[in-house]
N, C-alpha and C positions, 0 to 999 in steps of 0.2 A: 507298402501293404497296409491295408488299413484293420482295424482291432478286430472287423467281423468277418475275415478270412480266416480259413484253415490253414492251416500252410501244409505244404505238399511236397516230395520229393518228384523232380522229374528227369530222367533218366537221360544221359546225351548220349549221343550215339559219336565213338571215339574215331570211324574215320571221315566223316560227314562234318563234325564239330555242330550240329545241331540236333534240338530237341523238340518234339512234340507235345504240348500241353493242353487241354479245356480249360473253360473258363468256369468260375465257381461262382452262377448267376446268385444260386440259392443261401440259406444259412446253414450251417453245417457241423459250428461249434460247440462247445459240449455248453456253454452258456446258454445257448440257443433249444437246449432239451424240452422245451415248451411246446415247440414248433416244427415236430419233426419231420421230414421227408418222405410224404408217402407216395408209394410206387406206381400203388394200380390204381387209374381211374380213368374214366371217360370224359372229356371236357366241352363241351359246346359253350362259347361266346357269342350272346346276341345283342345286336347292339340297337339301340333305342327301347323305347315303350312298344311301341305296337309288336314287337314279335317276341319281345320279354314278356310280357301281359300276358299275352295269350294262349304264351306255351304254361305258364303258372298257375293261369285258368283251367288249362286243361291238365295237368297235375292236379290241381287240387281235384278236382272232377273224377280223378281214377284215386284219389286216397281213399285206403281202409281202414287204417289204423291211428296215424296221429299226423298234425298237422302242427308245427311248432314255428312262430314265426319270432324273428327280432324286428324292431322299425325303430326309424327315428321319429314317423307322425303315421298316422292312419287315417284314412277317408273312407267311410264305410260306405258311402256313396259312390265314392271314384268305380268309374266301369273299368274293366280288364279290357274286356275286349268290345269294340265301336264299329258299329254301324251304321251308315246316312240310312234316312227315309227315302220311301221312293220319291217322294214327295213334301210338300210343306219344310216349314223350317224343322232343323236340329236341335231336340230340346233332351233334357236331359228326363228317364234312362236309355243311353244309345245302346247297351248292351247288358249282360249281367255285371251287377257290381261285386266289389268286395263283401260286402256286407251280406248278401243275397246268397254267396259262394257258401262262404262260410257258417252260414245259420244251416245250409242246406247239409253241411257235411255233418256237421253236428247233431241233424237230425238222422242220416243214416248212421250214426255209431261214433265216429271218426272224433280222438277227440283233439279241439282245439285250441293252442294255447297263441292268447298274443300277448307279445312283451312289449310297450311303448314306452317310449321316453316321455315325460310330462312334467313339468314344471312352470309352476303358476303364472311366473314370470316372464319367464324364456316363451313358455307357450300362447300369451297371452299378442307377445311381438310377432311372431312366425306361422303363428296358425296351423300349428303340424299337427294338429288333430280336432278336428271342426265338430261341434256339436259334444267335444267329452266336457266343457268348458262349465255346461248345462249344471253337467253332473256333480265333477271334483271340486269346484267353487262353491257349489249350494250345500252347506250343511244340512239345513230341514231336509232340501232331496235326497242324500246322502242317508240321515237318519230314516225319514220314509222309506226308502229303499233297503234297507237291513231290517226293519219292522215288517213290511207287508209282503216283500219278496214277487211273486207268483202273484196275488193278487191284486199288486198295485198295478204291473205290467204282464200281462197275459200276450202279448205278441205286440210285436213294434207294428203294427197295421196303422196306417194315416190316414184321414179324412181326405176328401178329395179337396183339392187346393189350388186355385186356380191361379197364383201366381206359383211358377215353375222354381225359383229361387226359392221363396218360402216354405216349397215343399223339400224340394231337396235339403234343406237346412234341416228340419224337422224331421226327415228319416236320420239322416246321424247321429240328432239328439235322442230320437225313439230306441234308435239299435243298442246305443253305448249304455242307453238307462235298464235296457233288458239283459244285458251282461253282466252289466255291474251288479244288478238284482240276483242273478243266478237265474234268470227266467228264460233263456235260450239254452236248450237243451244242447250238452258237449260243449259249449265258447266259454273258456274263460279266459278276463283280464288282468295283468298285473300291469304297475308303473316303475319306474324309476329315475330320480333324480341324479342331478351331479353331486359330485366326492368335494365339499369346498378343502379340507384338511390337505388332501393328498395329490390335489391340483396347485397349494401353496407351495407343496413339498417337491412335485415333480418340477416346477419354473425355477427352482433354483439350481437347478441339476443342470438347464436347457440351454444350449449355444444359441444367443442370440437376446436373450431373458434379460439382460442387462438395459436392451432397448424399449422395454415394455412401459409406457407412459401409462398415470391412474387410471382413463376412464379404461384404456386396453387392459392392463392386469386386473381390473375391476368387473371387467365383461367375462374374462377368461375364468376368475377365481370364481363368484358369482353365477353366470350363467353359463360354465360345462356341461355340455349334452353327453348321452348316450345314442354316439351316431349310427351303431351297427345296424346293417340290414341284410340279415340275411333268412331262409324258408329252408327247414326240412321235414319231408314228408314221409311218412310209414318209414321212420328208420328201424325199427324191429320187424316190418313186413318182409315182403318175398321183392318186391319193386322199389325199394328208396330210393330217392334225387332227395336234390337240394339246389340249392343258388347262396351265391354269395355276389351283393349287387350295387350299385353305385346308383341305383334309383330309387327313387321312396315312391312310395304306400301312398300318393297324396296324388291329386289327380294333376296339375300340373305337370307332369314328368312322362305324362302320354305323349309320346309324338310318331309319328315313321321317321325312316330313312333318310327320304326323299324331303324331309322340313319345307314342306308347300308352304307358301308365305301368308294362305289362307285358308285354312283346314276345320271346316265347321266341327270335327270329331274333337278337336283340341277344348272345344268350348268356348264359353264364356268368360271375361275378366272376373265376374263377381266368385264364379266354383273353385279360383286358386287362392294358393296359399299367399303366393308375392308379388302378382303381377296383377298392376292397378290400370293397363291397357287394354283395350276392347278385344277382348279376343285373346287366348293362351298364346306366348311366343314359342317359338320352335325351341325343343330342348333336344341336346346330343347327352349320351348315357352310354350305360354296358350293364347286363347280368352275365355272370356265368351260371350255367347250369353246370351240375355236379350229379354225377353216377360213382360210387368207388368209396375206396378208403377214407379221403379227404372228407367226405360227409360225417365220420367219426370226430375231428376235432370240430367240424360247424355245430354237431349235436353238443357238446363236452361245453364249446363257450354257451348254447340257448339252456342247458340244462343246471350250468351254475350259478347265471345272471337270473332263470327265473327263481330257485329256490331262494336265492338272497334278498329277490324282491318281495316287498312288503304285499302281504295279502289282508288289502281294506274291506276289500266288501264280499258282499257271501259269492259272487260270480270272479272270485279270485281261485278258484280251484285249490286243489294239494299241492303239494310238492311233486315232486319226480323221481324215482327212483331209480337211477343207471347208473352203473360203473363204466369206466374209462382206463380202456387200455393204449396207447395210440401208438403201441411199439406192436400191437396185434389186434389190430380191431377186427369185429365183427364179420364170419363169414360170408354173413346174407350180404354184404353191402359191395361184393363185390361178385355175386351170384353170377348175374346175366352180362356183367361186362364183355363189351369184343374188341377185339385187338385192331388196332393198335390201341395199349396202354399208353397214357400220359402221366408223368409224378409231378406232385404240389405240394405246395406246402400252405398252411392257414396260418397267415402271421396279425396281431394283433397290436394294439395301445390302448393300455386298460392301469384306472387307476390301482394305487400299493393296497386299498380294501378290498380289490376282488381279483388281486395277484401280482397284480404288479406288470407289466411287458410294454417293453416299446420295440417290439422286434420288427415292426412297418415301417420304422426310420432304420434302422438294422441295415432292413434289407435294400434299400435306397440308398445307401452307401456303398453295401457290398455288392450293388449289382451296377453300379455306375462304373466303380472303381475298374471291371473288366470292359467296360464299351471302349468298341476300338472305330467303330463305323458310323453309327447313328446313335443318339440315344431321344426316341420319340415321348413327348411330356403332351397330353391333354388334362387340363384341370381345372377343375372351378374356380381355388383360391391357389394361385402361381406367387406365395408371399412369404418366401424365404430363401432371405439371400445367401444365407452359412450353407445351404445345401450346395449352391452354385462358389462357394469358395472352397471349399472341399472338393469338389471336382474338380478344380483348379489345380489343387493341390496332388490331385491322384496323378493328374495326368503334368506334371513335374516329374513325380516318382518313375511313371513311365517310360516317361521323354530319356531320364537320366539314364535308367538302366538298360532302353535300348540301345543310349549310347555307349555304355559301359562295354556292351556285346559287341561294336563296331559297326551299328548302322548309323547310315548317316540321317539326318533328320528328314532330307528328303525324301526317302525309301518309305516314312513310316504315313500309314493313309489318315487324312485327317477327319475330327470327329466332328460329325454333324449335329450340332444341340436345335432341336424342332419343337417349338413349345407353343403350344393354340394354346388360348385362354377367353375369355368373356372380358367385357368392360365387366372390372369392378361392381359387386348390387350395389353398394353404397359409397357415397363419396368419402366416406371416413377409412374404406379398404383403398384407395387410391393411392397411398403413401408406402402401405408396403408393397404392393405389387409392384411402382415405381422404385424402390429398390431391388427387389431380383430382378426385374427387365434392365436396371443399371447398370446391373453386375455382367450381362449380356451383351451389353453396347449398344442396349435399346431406349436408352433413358428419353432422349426426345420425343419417343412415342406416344408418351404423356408430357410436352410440352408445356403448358401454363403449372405442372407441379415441380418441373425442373426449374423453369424460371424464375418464378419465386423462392426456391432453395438458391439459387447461383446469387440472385439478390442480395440475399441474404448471408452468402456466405462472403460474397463482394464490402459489404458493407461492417461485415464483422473484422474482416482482413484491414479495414481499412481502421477501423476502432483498435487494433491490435495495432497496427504500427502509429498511429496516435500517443496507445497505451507504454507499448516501449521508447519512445521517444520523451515521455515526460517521466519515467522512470532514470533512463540515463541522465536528466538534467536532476533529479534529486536524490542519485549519486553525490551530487556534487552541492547539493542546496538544500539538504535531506531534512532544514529545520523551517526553513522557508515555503516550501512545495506541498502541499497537501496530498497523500496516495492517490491514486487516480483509482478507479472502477473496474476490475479487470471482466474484461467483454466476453459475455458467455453464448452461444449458440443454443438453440433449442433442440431435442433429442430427434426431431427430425431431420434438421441440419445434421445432426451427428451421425445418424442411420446412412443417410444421401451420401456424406466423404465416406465413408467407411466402404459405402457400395461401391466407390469409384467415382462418386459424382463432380459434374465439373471437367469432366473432360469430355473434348468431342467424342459420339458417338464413333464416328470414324476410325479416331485414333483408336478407341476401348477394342473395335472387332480387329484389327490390324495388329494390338498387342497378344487381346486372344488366339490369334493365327498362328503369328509367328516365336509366340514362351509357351504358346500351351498345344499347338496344333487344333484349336477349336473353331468352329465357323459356328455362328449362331441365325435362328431366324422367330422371329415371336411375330404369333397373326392370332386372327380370330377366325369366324364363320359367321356369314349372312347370310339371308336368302335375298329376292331381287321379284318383284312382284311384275311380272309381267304381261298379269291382264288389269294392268291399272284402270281403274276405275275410271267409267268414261266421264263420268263430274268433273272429277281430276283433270283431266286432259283437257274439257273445255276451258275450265277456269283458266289454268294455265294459260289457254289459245288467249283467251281474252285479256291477260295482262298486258299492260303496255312494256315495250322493251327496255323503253328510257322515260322515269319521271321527271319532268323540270329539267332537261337535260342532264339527267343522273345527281341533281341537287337538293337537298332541303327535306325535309319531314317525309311527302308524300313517294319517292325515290325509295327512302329508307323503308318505309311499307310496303313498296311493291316490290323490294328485293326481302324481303324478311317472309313476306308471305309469298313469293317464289321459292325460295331455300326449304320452307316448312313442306309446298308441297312433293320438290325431290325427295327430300327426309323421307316422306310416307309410302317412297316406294322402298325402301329398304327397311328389313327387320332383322337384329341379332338373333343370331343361333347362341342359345342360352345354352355355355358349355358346364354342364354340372357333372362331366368327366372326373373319374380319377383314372388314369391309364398311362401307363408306361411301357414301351419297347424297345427292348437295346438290342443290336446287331439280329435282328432273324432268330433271337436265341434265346431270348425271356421274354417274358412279360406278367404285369401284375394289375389287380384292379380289385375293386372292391368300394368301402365307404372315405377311405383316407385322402385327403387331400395335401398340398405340398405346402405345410405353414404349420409354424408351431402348436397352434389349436390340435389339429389332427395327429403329431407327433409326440404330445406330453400332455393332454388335457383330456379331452372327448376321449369317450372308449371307440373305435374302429375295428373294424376288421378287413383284410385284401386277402385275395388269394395268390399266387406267385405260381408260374410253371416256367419251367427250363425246355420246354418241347419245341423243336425247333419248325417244326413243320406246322403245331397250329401258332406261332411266331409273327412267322412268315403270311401264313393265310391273315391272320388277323391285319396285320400291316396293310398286306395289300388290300381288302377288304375296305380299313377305316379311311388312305390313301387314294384311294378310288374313289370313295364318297366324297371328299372333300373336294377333287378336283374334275368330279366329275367325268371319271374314268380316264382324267388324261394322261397324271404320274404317278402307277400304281408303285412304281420303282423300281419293278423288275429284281436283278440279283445286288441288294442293298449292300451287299455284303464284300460287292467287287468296287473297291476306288473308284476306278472312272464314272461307272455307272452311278452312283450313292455322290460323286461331286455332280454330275451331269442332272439330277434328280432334285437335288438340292439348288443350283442353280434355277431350274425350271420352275419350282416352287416361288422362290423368291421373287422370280419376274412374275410369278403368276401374282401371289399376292399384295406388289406394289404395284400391278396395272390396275387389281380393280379396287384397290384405294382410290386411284385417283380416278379409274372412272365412278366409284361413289360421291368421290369429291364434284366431281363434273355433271355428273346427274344421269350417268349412261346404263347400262346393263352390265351385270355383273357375268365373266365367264365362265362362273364357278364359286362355289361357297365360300373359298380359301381370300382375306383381304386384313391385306397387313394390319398387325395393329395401332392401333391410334384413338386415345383417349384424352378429350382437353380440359376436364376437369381438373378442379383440382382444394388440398383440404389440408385444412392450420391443425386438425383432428385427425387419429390415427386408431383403427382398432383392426384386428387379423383376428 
C-alpha cells in the first residue's frame, strides 16, 4: 500500500471466502485536506485547440460578470477561433483574437483579470508572451506609462501596415501597453515569477534530486515557472464554467483533431513561440471544461495567486475579495447542472510561499498503484524514471498479496503501460527521457544516447578491473606502487545503471513480464503528407538511382538529398499532452507533466475524475484518433480484449516506423518511438 491510500475495511463474505472491493483512484487522506473530493459537476473533455478555443471563445462571449484567467504565456493576437478565406492566401487575423475578446468584454462591464507568468529571463528564451517584452523591460515605458496613463494610450488602434508580421507584432505590443496603462476599460494584468528559496527547499525532499547535474539544478532553481492554466468565468453569476487545461494561451497550440500535415489556420513559423519551421507543426492537447462544485477550488487557486501577485502598474487592478469554503461551496455553481453528476478533484504543486502541495505527484502514485488493466500516459516531458520504479514496486506488493490469497500468477491479467510522447524539444532533454523509456525496456529507442553510455560504462568497467588489479599488487608492494586513480562515471552513466541500462531491451520487457506482470509500449504521433508536393515528386523522379555505382562524394549527395526529401513528407505531432488513464476508471489532465520540474518546482494544476463512463469515452475517443479509428479498444477492462489491443497497437506502431524509415505512407498517427540524438548535457 502506498503512503497516499486510505486504508479500508472490506468485508468477506464467509461462505464464498471472497470479497468485493473499489479501487481508490482519487486522494482521500486527511493530509490531502487541500484537495477535496467534490461531488457535483458536469465534465466535458476537449481535445486539441480548435474545439477548446472556440467553445472558450464562446464562454467568454456569454460572460457577465468576471472573467479570471491563470496562463503560463499570453498571445493577445493568437485567434480562438480560425477561419480560411474564400480566397487568396491566410494571413493573420483568421478569426477573433484573444486580445479583441477580451477588451470587448471589458467594455461591456465584465471584469477581467489576467495572471501570467513572466520572467525576464525565462521569458526572453520561450517567448510565452510576445510584445509584453516592449513593456516590462523598458523602464522609461514603464515610468511613461504610470505618469500619462489614458493619454499616452487612448486605444491600442495600429496604423495600417503592410507587412502582416510587423503588424501583428505591434498589436501585442499596443494591447499589453493599454493594460498595463489602465487604459482598457475592465482588463487587468498582474505577473508572477518563480519561488528561487522554496524550489531549493522542495529538490531536497525530491526522489530522484540526487541526479540533478549544475546547469539542470540551475535551470530548475533559477528559471521555475508558474505553469497553471486554467479560465473561470462569472463564478458569482447565474451560469459559471471554467477549464482547467493542458494548453497555453499562445498561438502555437491551435491545431484540430484530424493534425492535417498542412493547415494554413495553424499559421506561420515566425507567429510561434518555439517552432523555427515553416509553418506551425501539429500539436495534440486537452482542456476540460468545468460546470459544478470543482470550479470552487479553480476560483480559490486564481483568487490567492492573483492577490499575492505584485500589482506594478496602474492596469494591475485590486485585489479580490472571496472566501472559500470547499467542504460547501457555492450554490449558484452547481444551479443548472444535469445529471449525470461526475466528482473531481483539483490537485495541484505549488511552492512552501503560496502553500505548499504536491498532491499532482500524490495522486500519480495513488492512482497507478490501483491499475490492474492499462495505465494510459500521454506527455510532453515522459522524464522520470522514480515514477516508473514505484510502479514497479506497487505492482510486487500486488503480485505478492494476490499470492498470499491463493491465485496463481497466471490467473492475474497483465498491466498494459502505453506511453506516446514527442522527440524530446531539445537535445539536452534526451538523457532523461532516455532514462524512463530504459526503465521500460525501451532504451534502444534512442540509440546513439544508449551507445554512448554502454561505451562508456564498457570502458569504466574495464578501468575498474585495471584499478583493482593494481591495488591487489600493492597489498603486497604498498611502498613501491603508487595509488592508482579510482575511475569515476559521469551522473549520467549513473542515472543510465540505475534505469537499468545495459541490458537488452528484450531481456528489461521479458523481466517486466514475468516479476512484475507488465508489458510496456512507448510511440509517438506523426502525420504523413499525402498531397506531396508535386516539386517534390519530380525532383525525386529525376534523381539517379545509383551515383558512380553507389560510390564517392556525388552517391553520398544523391542519397542525403533523397532521405531529406522522404523527411519532408513526414511531420511530428507535437505532443504537449498531460493525460493519464487507468483501467476505464480515472483519468487526469491539466498543466503537469511527468518529471521532476512539474512535481516539485513549477506551480501546476490537473484535474482528476473517478467517472467511469467519461473514462471510458475519453480512451476510446483519444484511441480512435491515434489509429485512426482502428483500436478504439473496446472493453479494456476485459484481459483478452486489453492483451489483443495492446498487441494491435504495437504492430501498428512498429510498421509504420519502418514504413517511415522506408519512405511509405503512414497507416495511422501512431509510429514507434525512435529518437537518434543524442547529448553529454542534461536538463528536465
Amino acid at each position: 500500500m502506498t503512503t497516499t491510500q486510505n486504508p479500508s475495511r472490506v468485508p468477506l463474505c464467509e461462505t464464498t471466502r471472497t470479497a468485493i472491493g473499489t479501487g481508490q483512484f482519487l486522494l482521500e487522506k486527511t493530509e490531502d485536506d487541500k484537495t477535496p473530493i467534490l461531488r457535483y459537476n458536469n465534465l466535458e473533455v476537449l481535445i486539441c485547440g480548435r474545439d477548446a478555443f472556440s467553445r472558450i471563445a464562446e464562454d467568454i462571449g456569454q460572460a457577465r460578470h468576471s472573467i479570471d484567467i491563470v496562463c503560463w504565456g499570453f498571445d493577445p493576437a493568437m485567434e480562438l477561433v480560425r477561419e480560411l478565406p474564400a480566397k487568396g492566401p491566410c494571413q493573420w487575423p483568421r478569426g477573433a483574437t484573444w486580445g479583441e475578446l477580451l477588451k470587448a468584454a471589458g467594455e461591456r462591464g465584465v471584469q477581467v483579470r489576467l495572471l501570467m507568468w513572466y520572467s525576464a529571463v525565462g521569458s526572453a528564451v520561450v517567448n510565452n508572451a510576445p510584445g509584453y517584452r516592449s513593456v516590462a523591460g523598458n523602464s522609461l515605458v514603464d515610468a511613461v506609462m504610470r505618469a500619462t496613463g489614458d493619454a499616452m494610450f487612448p486605444d491600442p488602434v495600429l496604423p495600417v501596415l503592410a507587412d502582416v508580421r510587423e503588424r501583428r507584432a505591434q498589436a501585442n505590443i499596443a494591447w499589453y501597453r493599454a493594460v498595463a496603462s489602465g487604459a482598457m476599460k475592465g482588463v487587468y494584468l498582474r505577473t508572477r515569477g518563480g519561488e528561487h528559496r522554496d524550489v531549493v527547499a522542495g529538490l531536497k525532499k525530491e526522489a530522484g534530486a540526487w541526479s540533478l547535474g549544475g546547469l539542470e539544478r540551475w535551470g530548475m532553481e533559477y528559471l521555475a515557472t508558474h505553469h497553471q492554466k486554467t479560465i473561470v468565468i462569472d463564478y458569482e453569476g447565474d451560469a459559471p464554467c471554467g477549464y482547467v487545461m493542458g494548453l497555453n494561451s499562445v498561438t502555437d497550440y491551435w491545431d484540430s483533431a484530424e493534425h492535417k500535415f498542412n493547415d494554413p489556420r495553424r499559421g506561420e513559423g515566425w507567429e510561434g513561440a518555439n517552432d523555427q519551421e515553416h509553418g506551425l507543426k501539429p500539436y495534440q492537447d486537452y482542456a476540460c471544461r468545468i460546470e459544478g462544485d470543482a470550479l470552487a477550488a479553480v476560483c480559490k487557486n486564481f483568487t490567492q495567486a492573483w492577490n499575492k501577485a505584485e500589482a506594478r502598474d496602474r492596469g494591475a487592478g485590486g485585489n479580490v475579495n472571496r472566501d472559500f469554503d470547499l467542504k460547501a461551496p457555492p450554490e449558484n455553481l452547481r444551479r443548472h447542472l444535469k445529471y449525470p453528476y461526475q466528482q473531481a478533484q483539483i490537485l495541484r504543486t505549488l511552492p512552501a510561499a503560496e502553500g505548499g502541495e504536491q498532491s499532482i505527484q500524490r495522486l500519480y502514485r495513488q492512482a497507478s498503484s490501483f491499475a490492474r488493466h492499462y495505465i494510459y500516459i500521454e506527455n510532453q516531458y515522459f522524464q522520470h524514471p522514480e515514477w516508473v520504479k514505484e510502479l514497479k514496486a506497487q505492482r510486487v506488493a500486488h503480485w505478492a498479496g494476490c499470492q498470499r490469497g491463493g491465485l496463481a500468477m497466471a490467473e492475474l491479467p497483465r498491466l498494459h503501460v502505453m506511453v506516446v510522447i514527442p522527440s524530446p524539444e531539445r537535445a539536452m532533454m534526451v538523457p532523461r527521457t532516455h532514462d524512463a523509456v530504459t526503465e521500460l525496456g525501451h532504451g534502444a529507442s534512442i540509440p546513439n544516447q544508449a551507445g554512448r553510455l554502454d561505451k562508456e560504462i564498457a570502458a569504466h568497467d574495464r578501468e575498474m578491473a585495471r584499478y583493482n588489479a593494481v591495488q591487489k599488487v600493492r597489498e603486497k608492494y604498498p611502498l613501491t606502487i603508487p595509488p592508482p586513480q579510482l575511475p569515476t562515471l559521469s551522473e549520467l552513466a549513473k542515472s543510465y545503471q540505475a534505469a537499468g541500462g545495459g541490458k537488452d531491451d528484450e531481456t528489461v520487457r521479458r523481466e517486466l513480464q514475468d516479476q512484475y506482470g507488465i508489458r510496456t509500449l512507448v510511440a509517438s504521433l506523426w502525420s504523413f503528407d499525402t498531397d506531396w508536393r508535386t516539386t517534390q515528386r519530380k525532383e525525386l523522379q529525376k534523381l539517379p538511382e545509383r551515383a558512380n555505382h553507389g560510390q564517392g562524394e556525388d552517391s553520398r549527395r544523391v542519397k542525403a538529398r533523397r532521405d531529406k526529401l522522404f523527411a519532408q513528407r513526414y511531420r511530428e505531432i507535437y505532443i504537449h499532452s498531460k493525460l493519464m488513464i487507468i483501467d476505464d476508471g480515472m483519468f487526469t489532465l491539466g498543466s503537469a507533466n511527468l518529471n521532476v520540474r512539474s512535481f516539485a518546482v513549477d506551480s501546476e494544476i490537473n484535474i482528476a475524475s473517478d467517472d467511469p463512463i467519461m473514462a471510458r469515452n475519453l480512451r476510446e475517443r483519444v484511441w480512435s484518433q491515434h489509429t485512426q479509428g482502428k483500436f478504439a479498444g473496446g472493453d479494456a477492462t476485459d484481459p483478452e480484449v486489453m492483451a489483443e489491443t495492446f498487441k494491435n497497437w504495437t504492430q501498428e506502431a512498429n510498421d509504420n516506423l519502418d514504413n517511415k524509415n522506408a519512405g511509405a505512407a503512414l497507416t495511422s498517427f501512431l509510429v514507434a518511438f525512435h529518437d537518434k540524438r543524442t547529448s553529454s548535457f542534461r536538463i528536465g
